[in-house]
C-alpha positions in Angstrom: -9.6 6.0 -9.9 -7.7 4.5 -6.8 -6.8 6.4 -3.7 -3.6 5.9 -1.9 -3.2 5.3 1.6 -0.1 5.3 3.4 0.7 4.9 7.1 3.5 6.6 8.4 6.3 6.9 11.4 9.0 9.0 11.7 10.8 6.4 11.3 9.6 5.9 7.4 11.0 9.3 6.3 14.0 8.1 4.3 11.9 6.5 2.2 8.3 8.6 2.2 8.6 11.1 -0.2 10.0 8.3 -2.4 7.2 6.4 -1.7 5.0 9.0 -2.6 6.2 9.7 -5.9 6.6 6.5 -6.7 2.8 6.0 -6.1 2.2 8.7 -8.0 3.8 8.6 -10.9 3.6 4.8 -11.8 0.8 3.6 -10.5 -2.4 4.2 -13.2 -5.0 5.8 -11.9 -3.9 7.4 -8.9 -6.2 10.2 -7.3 -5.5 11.5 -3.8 -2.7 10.3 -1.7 -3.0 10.2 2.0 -0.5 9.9 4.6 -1.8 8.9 8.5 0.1 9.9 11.0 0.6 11.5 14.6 2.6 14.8 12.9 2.4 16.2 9.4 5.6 14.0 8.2 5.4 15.6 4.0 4.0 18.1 2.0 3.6 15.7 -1.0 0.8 13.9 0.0 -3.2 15.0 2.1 -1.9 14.5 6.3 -4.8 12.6 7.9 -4.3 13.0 11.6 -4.2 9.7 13.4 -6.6 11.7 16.2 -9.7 11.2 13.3 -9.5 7.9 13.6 -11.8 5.9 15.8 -8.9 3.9 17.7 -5.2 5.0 18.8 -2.2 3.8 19.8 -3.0 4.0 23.3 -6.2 1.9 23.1 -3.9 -0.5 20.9 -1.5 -0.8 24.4 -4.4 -1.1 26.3 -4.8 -3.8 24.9 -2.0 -5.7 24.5 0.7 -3.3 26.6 3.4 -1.0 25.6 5.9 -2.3 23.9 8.3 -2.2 20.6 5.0 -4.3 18.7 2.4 -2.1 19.7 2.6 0.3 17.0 3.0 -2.1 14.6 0.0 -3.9 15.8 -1.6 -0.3 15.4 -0.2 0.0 12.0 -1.6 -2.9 11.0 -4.7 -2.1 12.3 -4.9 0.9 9.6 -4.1 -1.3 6.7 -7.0 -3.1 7.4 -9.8 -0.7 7.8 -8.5 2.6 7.5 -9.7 2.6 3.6 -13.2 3.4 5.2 -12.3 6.3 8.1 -10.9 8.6 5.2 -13.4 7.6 3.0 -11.4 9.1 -0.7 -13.7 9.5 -3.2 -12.5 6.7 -5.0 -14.3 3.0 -5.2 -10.5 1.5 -4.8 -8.1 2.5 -2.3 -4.0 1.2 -2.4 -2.7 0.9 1.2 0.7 1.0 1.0 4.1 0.9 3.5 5.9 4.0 3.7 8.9 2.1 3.1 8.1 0.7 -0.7 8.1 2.2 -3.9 6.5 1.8 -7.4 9.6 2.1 -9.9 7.9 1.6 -13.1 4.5 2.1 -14.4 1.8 -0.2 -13.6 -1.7 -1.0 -13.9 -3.9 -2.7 -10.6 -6.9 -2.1 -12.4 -7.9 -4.7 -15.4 -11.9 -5.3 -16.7 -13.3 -4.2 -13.4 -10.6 -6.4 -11.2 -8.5 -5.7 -9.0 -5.1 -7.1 -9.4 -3.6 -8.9 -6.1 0.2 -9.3 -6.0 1.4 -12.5 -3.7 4.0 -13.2 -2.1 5.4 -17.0 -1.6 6.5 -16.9 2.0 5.2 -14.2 3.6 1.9 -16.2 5.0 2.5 -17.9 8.9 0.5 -20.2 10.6 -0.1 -17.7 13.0 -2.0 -15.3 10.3 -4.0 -17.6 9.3 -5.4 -18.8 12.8 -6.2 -14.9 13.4 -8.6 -15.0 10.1 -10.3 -18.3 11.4 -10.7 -17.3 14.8 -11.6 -13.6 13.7 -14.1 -15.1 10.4 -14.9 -18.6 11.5 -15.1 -20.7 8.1 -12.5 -18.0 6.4 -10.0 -20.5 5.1 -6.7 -19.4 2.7 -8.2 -19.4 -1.1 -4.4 -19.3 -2.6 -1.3 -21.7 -2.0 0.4 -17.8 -2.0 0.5 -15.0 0.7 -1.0 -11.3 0.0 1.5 -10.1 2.7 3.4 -8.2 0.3 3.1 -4.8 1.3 1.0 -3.1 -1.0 -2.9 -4.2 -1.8 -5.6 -2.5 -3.7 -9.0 -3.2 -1.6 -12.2 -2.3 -3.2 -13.5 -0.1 -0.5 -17.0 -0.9 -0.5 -15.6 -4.8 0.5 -13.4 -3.8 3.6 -16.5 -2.4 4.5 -18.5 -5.6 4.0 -16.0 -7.0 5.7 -15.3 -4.7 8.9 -19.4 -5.4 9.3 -18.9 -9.0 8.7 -16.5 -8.9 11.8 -18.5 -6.5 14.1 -21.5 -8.9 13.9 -20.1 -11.8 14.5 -17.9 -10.0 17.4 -20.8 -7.5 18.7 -17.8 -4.9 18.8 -16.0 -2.2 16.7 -13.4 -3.9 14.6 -10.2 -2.7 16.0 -11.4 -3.7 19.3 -12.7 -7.5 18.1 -9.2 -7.6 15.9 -7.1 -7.1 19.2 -8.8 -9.4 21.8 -8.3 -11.9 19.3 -4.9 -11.7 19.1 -4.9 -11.6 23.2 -6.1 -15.5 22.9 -3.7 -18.5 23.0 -3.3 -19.4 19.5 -2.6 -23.0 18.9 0.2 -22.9 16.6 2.3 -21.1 19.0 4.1 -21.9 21.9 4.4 -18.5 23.3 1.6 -16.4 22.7 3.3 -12.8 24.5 2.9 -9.9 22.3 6.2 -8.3 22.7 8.2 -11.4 22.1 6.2 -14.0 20.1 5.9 -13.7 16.3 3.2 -11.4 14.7 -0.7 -12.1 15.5 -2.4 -10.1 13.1 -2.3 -9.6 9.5 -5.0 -7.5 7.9 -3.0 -7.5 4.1 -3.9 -11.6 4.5 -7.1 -11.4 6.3 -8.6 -8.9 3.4 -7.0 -11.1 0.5 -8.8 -14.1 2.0 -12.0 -12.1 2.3 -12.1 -11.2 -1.1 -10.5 -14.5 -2.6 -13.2 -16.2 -0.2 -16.2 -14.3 -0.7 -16.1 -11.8 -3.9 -13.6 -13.8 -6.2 -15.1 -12.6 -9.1 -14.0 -9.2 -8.0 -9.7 -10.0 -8.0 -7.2 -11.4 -10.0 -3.7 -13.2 -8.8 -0.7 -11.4 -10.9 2.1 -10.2 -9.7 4.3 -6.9 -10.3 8.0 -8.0 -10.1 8.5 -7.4 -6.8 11.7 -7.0 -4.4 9.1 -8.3 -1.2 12.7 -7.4 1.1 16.0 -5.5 -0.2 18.8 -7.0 1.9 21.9 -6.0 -0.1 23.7 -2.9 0.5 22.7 0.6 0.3 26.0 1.9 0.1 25.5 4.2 3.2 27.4 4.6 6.6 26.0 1.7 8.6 23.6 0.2 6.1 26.2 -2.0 3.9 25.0 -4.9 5.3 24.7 -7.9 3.0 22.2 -10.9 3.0 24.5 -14.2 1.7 20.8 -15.4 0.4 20.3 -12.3 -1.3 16.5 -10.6 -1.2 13.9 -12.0 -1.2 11.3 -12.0 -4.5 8.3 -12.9 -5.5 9.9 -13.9 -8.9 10.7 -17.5 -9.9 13.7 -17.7 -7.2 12.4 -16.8 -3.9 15.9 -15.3 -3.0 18.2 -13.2 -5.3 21.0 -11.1 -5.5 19.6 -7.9 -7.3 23.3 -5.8 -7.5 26.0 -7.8 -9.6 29.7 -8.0 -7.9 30.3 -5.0 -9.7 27.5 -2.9 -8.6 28.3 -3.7 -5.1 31.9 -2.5 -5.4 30.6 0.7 -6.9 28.4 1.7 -4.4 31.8 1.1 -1.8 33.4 4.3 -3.9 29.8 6.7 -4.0 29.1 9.1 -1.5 25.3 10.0 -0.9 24.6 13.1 0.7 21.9 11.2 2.7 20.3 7.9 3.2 17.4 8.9 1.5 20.1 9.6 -1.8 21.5 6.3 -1.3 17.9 4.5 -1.1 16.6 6.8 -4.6 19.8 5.0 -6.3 19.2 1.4 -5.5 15.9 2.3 -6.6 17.1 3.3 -10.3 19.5 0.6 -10.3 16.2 -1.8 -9.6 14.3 0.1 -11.9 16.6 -0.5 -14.8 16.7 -4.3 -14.0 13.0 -4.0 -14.4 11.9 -4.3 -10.9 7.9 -3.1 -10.7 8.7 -2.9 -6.9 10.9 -2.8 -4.4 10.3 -2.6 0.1 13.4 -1.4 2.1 13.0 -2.8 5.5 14.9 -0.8 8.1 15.2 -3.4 10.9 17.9 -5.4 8.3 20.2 -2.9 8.7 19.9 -1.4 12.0 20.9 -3.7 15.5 17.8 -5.3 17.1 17.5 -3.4 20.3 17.9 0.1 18.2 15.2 -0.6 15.9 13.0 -1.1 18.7 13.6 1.7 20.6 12.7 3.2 18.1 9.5 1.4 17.3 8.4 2.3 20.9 8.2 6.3 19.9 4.2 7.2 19.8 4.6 8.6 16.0 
């Protein structure tokens, strides 16, 4: 049985219920679904109050200030070790973005491994010096990323591992995760939070773990996966359109998932919502066989909105 974990913002909710079902309906085995967040944001899944766990948001600025990144530092902080504060009852646990969503049915389970998707360009420099420096020795297993915004951990190893860290760091795990990132990393000129490129990555550091030290455990294959949709939505002020196309984890890296003609029907639909709009491409992408897809709302919206709105303590 695997238990879903899903840490949400209000800024998620176009795409959370979605989310949700998708998780429940297609992926095997699914028991209890949890959502973490400040306020009850659905009544589809089990609310786990941010308050029951061990660190917040405000020992996360602490840290490394106030700022637009902050809470995604703080989100990333759950995808790494939050599997073990809500403790489901079962041995595997899917951590999962509030903004993807299963579209067809899929197993992650397959003779007692757990299946890793990857992701071909999702993995930075950066990342991977915040593994070494938190697990000194941990080196990248895979050519591939496992930033691809879903993983199934074996909960009993993110434990292993969150001990692995607090011993070597003589400090909880949150706490050891952050001061790392508050030291000058080499491959980076500018090492501010709020302005230089990511610092943590607790998808890769747990698929490096488990690649590293319980290989035997995992298997690489990937669900056909939309990694970032970046074509229309067909929606007041989200009909932007990435040249490029998305980006995959298929054999092209970037591809154009609607056809000319799909694009000049969504131009004569009207959705009574975003949330409409996003459940369409969805179908479309689940028709074209797409396992996968993860909307990313900072595409569509301009820079300095998105992080306004990333600054809200939700």
């Amino acid at each position: 049985m695997i238990d879903v974990i899903i840490p949400a913002h209000e800024k998620d909710l176009n795409t959370l219920e979605l989310c949700i079902e998708g998780a429940r309906r297609n992926v095997e085995g699914v028991s209890n679904i949890y959502v973490i967040s400040k306020n009850k944001l659905s009544d589809s899944a089990i609310w786990y109050p941010e308050e029951k766990i061990p660190f917040s948001i405000e020992d996360v600025a602490q840290k490394i200030g106030e700022h637009w990144r902050t809470s995604w530092y703080y989100a990333d902080l759950l995808e790494g070790c939050s599997s073990i504060y809500v403790d489901g009852p079962s041995k595997y646990t899917l951590i999962l973005d509030a903004d993807t969503v299963f579209l067809r049915p899929v197993s992650l389970i397959e003779k007692g491994q757990a299946l890793l998707n990857t992701s071909p360009s999702d993995g930075t420099s950066a990342y991977y010096e915040y593994i070494a420096k938190l697990i000194p020795g941990l080196t990248p297993k895979s050519v591939a990323s496992g930033i691809t915004h879903w993983i199934l951990q074996e909960k009993s190893i993110v434990k292993k591992m969150v001990d692995h860290v607090e011993d070597i760091h003589k400090k909880p795990f949150w706490e050891a995760a952050l001061d790392i990132t508050c030291q000058d990393y080499d491959c980076l000129k500018n090492n501010d939070h709020e302005t230089c490129p990511g610092k943590m990555a607790n998808f890769e550091l747990y698929f490096t773990y488990v690649l590293h030290y319980h290989f035997d455990k995992v298997k690489l294959e990937n669900k056909n996966s939309i990694l970032a949709y970046k074509e229309s939505l067909g929606y007041p002020g989200y009909e932007r359109y990435a040249e490029a196309g998305s980006r995959t984890n298929g054999s092209l890296a970037t591809a154009h998932i609607l056809t000319d003609g799909e694009r000049a029907e969504l131009k004569d639909e009207t959705f009574e919502s975003l949330s409409k709009a996003i459940e369409h491409i969805c179908i479309i992408c689940s028709r074209k066989l797409w396992d996968v897809i993860t909307f990313q709302l900072h595409f569509w919206l301009e820079s300095q909105s998105y992080k306004n709105m990333m600054k809200t303590k939700n």
